[in-house]
DOKE-304050 format. One record per atom (N, C-alpha, C): residue number from 1; chain; residue in three letters; x, y, z. Coordinates in steps of 0.1 Angstrom, whole numbers, plus 5000, padded with zeros to 4 digits. Each point is the difference from the previous one (the first is absolute). Layout:
> i,ch,aa,u,v,w
> NUM,A,ALA,X,Y,Z $
...
This chain:
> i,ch,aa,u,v,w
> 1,A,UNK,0976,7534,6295 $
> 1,A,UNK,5004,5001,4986 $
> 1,A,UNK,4993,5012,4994 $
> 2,A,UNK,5006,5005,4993 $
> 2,A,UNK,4991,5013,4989 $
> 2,A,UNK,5001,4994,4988 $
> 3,A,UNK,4984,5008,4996 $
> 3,A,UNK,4997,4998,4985 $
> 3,A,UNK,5007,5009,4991 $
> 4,A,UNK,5000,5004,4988 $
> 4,A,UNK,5004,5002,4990 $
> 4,A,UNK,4991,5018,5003 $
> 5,A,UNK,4993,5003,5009 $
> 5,A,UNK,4993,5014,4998 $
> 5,A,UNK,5001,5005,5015 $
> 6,A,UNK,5010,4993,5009 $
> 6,A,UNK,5006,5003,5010 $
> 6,A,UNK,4990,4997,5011 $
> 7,A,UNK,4991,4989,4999 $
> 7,A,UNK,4989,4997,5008 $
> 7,A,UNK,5011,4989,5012 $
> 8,A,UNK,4997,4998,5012 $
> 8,A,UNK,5011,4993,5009 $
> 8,A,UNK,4987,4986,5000 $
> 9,A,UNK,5005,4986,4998 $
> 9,A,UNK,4986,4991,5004 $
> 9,A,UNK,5009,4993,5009 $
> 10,A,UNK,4993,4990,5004 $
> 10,A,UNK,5003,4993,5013 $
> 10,A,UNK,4987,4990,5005 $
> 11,A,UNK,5004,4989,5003 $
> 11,A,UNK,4993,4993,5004 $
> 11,A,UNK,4997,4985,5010 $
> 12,A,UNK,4991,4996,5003 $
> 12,A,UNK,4991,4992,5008 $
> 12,A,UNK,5005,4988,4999 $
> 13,A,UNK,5010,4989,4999 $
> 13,A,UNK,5001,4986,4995 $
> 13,A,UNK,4984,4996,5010 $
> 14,A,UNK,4998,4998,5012 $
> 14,A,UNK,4989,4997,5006 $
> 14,A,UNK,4990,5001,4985 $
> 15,A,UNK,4993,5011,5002 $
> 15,A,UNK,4990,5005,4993 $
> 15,A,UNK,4996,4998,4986 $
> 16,A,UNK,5017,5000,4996 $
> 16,A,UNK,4993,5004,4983 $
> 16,A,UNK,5001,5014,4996 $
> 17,A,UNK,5000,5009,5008 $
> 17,A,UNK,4997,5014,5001 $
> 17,A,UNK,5010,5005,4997 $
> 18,A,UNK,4999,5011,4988 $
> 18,A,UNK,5016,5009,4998 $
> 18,A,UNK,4991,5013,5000 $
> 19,A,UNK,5009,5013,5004 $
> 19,A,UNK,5000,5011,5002 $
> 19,A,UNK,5006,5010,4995 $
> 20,A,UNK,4991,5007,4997 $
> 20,A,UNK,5007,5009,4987 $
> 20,A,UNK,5002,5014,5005 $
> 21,A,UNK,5009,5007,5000 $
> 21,A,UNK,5001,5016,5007 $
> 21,A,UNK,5008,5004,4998 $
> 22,A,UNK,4996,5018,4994 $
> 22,A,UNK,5005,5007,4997 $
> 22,A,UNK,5017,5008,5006 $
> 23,A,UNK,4995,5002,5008 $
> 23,A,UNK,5013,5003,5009 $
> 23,A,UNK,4998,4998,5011 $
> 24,A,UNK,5002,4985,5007 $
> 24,A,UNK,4995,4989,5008 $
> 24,A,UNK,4992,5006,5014 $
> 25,A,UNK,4995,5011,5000 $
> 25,A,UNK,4996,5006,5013 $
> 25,A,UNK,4983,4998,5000 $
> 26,A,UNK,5001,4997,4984 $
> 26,A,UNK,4981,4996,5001 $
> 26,A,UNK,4997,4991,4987 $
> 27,A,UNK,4990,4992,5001 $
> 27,A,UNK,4995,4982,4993 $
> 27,A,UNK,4995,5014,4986 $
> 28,A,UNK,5006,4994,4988 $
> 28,A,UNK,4991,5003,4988 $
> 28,A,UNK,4990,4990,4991 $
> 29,A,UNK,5008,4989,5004 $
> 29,A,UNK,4992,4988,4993 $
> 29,A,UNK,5003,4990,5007 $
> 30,A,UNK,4987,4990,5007 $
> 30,A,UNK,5004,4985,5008 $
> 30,A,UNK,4996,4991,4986 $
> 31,A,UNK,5010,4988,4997 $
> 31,A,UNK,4994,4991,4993 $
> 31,A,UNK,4997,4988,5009 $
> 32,A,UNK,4994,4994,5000 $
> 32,A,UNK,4997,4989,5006 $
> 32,A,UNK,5001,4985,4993 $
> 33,A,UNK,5009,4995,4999 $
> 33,A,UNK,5004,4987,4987 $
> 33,A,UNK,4992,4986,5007 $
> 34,A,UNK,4995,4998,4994 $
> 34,A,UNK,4993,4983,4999 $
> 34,A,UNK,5012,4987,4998 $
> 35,A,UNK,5010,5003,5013 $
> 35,A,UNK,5010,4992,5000 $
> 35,A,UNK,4999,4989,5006 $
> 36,A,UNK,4998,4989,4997 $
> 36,A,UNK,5000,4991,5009 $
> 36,A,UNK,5016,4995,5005 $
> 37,A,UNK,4997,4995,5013 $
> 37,A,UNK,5006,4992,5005 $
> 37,A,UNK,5010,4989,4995 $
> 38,A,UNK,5013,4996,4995 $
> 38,A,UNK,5000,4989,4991 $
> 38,A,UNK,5012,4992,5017 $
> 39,A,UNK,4996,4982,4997 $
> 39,A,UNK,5006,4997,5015 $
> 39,A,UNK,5015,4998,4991 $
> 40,A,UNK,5012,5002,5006 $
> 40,A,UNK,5014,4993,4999 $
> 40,A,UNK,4996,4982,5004 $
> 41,A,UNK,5002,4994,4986 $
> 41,A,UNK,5002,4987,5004 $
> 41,A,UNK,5011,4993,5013 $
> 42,A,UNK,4993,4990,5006 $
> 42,A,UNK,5008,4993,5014 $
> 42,A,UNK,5013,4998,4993 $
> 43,A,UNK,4999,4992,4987 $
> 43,A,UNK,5015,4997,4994 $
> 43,A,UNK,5006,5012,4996 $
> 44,A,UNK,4998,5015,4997 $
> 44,A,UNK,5009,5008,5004 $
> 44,A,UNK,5002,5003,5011 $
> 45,A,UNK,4996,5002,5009 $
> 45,A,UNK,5004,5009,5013 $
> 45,A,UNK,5004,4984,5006 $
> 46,A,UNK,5002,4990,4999 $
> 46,A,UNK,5008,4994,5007 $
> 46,A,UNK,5019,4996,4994 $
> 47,A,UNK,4996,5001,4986 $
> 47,A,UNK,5013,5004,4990 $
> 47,A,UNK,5007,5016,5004 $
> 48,A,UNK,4993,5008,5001 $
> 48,A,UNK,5007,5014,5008 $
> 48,A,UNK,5008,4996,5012 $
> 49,A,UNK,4986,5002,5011 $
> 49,A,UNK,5007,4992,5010 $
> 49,A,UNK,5013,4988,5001 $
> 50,A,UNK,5001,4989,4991 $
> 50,A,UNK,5010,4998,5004 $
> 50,A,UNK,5013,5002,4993 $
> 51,A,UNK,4996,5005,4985 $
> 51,A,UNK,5013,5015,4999 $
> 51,A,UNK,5003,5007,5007 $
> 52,A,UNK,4993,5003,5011 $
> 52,A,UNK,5005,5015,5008 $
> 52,A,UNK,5010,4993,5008 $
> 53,A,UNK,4992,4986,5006 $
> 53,A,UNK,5005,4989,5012 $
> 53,A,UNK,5015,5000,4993 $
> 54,A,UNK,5008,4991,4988 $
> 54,A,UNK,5008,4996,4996 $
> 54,A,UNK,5008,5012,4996 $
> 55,A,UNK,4997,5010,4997 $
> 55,A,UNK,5007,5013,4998 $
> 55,A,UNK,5003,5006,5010 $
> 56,A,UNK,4993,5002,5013 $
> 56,A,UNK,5009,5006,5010 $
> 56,A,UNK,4993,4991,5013 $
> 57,A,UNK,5008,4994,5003 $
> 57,A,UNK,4998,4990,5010 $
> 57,A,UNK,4995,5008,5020 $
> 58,A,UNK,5010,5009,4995 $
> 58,A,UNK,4993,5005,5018 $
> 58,A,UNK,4984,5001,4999 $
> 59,A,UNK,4996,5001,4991 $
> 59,A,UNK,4985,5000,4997 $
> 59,A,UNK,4994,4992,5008 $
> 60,A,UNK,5007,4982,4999 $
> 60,A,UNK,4991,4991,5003 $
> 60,A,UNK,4994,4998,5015 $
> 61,A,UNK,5002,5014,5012 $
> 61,A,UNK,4994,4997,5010 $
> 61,A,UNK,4992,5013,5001 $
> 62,A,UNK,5001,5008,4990 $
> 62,A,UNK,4989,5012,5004 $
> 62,A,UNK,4989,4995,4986 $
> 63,A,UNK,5000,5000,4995 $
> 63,A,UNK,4997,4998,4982 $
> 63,A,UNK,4987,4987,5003 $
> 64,A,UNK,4988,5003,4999 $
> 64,A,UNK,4988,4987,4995 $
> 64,A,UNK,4991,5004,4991 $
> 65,A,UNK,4994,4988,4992 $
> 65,A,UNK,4994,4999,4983 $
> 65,A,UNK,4991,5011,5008 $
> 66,A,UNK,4987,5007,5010 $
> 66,A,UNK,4993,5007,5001 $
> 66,A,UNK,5005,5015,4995 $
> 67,A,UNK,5014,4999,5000 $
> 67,A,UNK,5004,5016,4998 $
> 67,A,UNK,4999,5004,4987 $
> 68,A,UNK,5001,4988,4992 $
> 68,A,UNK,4998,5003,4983 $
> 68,A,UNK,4983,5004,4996 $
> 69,A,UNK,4995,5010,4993 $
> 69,A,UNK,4988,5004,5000 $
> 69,A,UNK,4997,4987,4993 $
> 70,A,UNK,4985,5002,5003 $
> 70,A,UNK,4990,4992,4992 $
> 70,A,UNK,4991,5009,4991 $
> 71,A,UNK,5003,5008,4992 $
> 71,A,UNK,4993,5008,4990 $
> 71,A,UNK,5014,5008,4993 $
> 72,A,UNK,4997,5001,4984 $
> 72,A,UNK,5009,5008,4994 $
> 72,A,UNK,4998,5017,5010 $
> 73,A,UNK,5002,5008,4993 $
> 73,A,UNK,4998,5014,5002 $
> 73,A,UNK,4991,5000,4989 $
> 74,A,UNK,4988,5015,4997 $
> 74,A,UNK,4989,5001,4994 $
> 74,A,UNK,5012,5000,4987 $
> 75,A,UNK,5014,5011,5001 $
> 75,A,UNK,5003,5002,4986 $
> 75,A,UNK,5012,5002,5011 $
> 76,A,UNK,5012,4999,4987 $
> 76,A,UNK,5013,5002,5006 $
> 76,A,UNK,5008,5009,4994 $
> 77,A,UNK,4996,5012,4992 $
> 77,A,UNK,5003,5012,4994 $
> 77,A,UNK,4993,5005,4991 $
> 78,A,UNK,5001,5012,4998 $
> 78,A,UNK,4992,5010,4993 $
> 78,A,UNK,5005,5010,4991 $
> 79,A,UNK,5001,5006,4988 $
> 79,A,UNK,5008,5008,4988 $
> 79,A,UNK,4988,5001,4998 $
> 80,A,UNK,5002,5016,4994 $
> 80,A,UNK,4993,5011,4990 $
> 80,A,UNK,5005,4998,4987 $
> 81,A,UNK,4990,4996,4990 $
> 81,A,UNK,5006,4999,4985 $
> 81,A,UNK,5001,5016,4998 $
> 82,A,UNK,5002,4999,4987 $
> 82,A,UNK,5002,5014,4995 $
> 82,A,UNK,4986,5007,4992 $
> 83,A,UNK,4991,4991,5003 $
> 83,A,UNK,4983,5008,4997 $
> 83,A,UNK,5003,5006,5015 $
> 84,A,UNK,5000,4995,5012 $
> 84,A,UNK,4999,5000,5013 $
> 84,A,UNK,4993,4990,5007 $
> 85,A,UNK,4996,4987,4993 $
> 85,A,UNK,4988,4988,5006 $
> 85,A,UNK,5013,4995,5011 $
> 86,A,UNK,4994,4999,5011 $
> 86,A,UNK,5009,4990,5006 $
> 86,A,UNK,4994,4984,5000 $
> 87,A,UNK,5014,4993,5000 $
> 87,A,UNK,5002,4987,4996 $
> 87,A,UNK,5006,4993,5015 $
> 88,A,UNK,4994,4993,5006 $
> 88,A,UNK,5000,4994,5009 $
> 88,A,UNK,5008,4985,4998 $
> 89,A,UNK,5004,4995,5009 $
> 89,A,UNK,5001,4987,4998 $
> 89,A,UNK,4998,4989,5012 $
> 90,A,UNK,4992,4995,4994 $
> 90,A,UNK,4992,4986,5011 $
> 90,A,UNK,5004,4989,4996 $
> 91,A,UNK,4993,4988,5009 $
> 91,A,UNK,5006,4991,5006 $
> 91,A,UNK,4990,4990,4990 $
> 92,A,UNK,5004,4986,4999 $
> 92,A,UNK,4987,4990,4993 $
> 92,A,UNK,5009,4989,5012 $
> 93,A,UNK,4990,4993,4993 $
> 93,A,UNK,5001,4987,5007 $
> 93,A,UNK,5010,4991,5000 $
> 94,A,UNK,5015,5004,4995 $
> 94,A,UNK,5012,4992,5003 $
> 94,A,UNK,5010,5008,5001 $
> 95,A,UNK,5000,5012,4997 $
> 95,A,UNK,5012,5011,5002 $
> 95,A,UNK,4992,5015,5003 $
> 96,A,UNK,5009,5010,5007 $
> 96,A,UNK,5001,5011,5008 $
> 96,A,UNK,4995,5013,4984 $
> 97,A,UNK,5006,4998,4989 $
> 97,A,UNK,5000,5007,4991 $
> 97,A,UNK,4992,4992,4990 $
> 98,A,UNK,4993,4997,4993 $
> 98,A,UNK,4989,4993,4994 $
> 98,A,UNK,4991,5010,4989 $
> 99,A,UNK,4998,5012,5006 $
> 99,A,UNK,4991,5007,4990 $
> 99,A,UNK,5004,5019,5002 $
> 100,A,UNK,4994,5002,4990 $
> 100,A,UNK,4999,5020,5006 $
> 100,A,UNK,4986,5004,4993 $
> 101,A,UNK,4998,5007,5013 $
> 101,A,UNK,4989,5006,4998 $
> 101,A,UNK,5002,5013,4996 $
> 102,A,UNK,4992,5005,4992 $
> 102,A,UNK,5003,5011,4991 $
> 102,A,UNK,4986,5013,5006 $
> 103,A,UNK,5004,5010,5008 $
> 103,A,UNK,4985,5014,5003 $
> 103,A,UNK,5006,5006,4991 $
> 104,A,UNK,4986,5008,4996 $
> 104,A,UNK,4999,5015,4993 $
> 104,A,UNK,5007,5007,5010 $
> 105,A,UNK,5003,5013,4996 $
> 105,A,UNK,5008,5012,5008 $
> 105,A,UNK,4988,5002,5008 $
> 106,A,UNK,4991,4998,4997 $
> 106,A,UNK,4985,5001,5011 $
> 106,A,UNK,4995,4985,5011 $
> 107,A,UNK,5009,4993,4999 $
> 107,A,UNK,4999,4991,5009 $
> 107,A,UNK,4991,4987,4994 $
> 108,A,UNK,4997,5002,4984 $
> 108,A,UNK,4992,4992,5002 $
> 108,A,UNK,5007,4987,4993 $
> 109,A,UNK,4998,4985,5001 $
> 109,A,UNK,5006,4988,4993 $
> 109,A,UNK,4997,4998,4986 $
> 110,A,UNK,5012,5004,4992 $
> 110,A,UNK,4998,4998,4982 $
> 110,A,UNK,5004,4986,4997 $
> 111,A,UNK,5009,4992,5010 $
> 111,A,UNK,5007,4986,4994 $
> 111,A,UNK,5004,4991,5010 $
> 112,A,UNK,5002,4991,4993 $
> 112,A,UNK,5005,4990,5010 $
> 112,A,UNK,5012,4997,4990 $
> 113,A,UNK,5018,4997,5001 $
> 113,A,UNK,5009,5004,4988 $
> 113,A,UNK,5006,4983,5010 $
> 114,A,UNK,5005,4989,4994 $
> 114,A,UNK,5011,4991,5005 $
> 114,A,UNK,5010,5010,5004 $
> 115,A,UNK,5005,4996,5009 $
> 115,A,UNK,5017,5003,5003 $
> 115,A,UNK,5009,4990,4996 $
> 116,A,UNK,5007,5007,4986 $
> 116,A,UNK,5010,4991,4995 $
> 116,A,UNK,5012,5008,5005 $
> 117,A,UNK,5000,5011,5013 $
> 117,A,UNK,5014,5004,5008 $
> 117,A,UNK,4992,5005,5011 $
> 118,A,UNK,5008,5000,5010 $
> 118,A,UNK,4998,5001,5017 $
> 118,A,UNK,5004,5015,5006 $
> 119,A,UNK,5013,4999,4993 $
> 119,A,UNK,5005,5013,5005 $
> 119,A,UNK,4995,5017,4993 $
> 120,A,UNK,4992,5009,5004 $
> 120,A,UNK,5001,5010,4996 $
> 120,A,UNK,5011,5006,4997 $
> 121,A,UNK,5008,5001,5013 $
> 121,A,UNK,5014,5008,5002 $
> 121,A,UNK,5009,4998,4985 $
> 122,A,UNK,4997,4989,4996 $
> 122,A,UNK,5008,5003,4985 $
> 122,A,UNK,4994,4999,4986 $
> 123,A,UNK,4991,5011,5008 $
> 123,A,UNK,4993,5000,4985 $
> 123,A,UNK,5002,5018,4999 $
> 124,A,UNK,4997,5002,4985 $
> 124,A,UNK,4997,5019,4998 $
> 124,A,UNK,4984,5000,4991 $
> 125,A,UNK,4995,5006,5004 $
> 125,A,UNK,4982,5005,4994 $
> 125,A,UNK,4998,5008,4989 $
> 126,A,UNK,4998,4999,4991 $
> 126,A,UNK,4996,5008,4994 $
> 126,A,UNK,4986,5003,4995 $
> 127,A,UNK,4993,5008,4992 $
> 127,A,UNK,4983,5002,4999 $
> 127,A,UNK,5000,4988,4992 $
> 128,A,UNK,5006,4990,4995 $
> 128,A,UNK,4998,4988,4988 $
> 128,A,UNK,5006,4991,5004 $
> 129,A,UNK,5017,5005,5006 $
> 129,A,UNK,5008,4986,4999 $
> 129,A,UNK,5003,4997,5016 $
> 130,A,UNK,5008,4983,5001 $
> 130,A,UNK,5004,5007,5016 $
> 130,A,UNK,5014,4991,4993 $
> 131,A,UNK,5012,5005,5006 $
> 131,A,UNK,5012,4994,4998 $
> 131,A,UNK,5006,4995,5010 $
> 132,A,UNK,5002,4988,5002 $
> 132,A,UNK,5006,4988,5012 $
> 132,A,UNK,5013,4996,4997 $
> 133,A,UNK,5014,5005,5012 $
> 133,A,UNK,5007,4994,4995 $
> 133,A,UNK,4998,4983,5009 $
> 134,A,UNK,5005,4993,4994 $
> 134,A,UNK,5000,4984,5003 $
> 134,A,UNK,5011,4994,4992 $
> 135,A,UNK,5004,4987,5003 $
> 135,A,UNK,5012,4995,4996 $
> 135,A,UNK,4996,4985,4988 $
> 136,A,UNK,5008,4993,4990 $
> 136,A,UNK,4999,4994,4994 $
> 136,A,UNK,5001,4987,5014 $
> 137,A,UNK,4995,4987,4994 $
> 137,A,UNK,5000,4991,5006 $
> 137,A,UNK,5019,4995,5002 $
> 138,A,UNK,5006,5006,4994 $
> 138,A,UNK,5016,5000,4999 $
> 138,A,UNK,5008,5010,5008 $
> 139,A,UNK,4990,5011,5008 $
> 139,A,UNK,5007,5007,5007 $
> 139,A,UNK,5002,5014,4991 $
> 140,A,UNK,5002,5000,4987 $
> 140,A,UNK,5001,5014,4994 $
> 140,A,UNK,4983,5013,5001 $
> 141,A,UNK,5004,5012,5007 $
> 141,A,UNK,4991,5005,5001 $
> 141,A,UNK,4994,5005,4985 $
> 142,A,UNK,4985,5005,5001 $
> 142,A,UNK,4994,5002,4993 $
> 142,A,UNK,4986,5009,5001 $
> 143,A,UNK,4996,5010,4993 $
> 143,A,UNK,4990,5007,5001 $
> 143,A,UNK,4985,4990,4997 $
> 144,A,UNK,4990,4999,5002 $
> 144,A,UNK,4989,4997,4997 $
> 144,A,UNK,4992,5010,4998 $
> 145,A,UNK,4992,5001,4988 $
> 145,A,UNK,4990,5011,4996 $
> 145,A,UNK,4989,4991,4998 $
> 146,A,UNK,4986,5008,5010 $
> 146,A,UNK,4988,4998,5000 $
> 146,A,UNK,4993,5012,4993 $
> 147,A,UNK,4986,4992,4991 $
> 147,A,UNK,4994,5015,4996 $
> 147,A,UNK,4989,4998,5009 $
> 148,A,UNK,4995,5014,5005 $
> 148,A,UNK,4989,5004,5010 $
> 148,A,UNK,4993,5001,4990 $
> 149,A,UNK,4987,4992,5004 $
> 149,A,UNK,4989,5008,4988 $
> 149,A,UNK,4985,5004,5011 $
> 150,A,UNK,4995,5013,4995 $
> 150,A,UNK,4988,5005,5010 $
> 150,A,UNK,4994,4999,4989 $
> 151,A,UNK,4987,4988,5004 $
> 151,A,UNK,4985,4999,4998 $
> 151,A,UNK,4993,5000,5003 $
């Protein structure tokens, strides 16, 4: 992904570790995130599992509960606001999207923000606002406006 100052980052689910470089041929800044581990509950990954099972049936002689992980991913996408902090999104203890973590353009942790939406992809940034489209509980689409505020 690129930032907002054309920086390319990339990163570590292992680790925690994201990488920040200028024109990806050399490291300009390593962050190192204090991510823990969060486990996928048994009652989900056996609920996957046997969605996968009941959804596509040739599954049921290659397909066993070991294939489903036992840990979220550290985060499961990443956006540049429009300061340039990137906003991460991690995992808590009952769902995949649970929180975002908010770095300085310098890598360092300013927040911890709820995730009251999952998808970056439909959102737009701006230095204050971010705009989401999302739909009414009735199916009619609709914009949502967030204010960014830097403290």
């Amino acid at each position: 992904m690129f930032d907002r100052s054309c920086r390319f980052i990339s990163g570590d689910q292992a680790t925690g570790r994201l990488i920040y470089s200028r024109h990806g041929s050399y490291t300009a800044l390593v962050v190192d995130l204090p991510l823990p581990a969060v486990a996928i509950p048994d009652s989900v990954r056996q609920s996957a599992y046997a969605d996968a099972l009941k959804h596509s049936k040739w599954l049921t002689s290659i397909a066993h509960l070991e294939d489903i992980p036992r840990e979220y991913p550290r985060w499961s996408a990443f956006v540049a606001d429009g300061e340039n902090n990137l906003w991460l999104l991690a995992p808590g203890p009952c769902r995949v999207a649970d929180h975002w973590l908010v770095l300085s353009p310098e890598g360092r942790m300013v927040a911890t923000v709820s995730a009251s939406f999952d998808d970056p992809d439909d959102a737009f940034w701006t230095r204050d606002h971010l705009y989401l489209i999302s739909t009414t509980d009735d199916g009619a689409p609709i914009i949502l406006v967030y204010r960014v505020s830097h403290q």
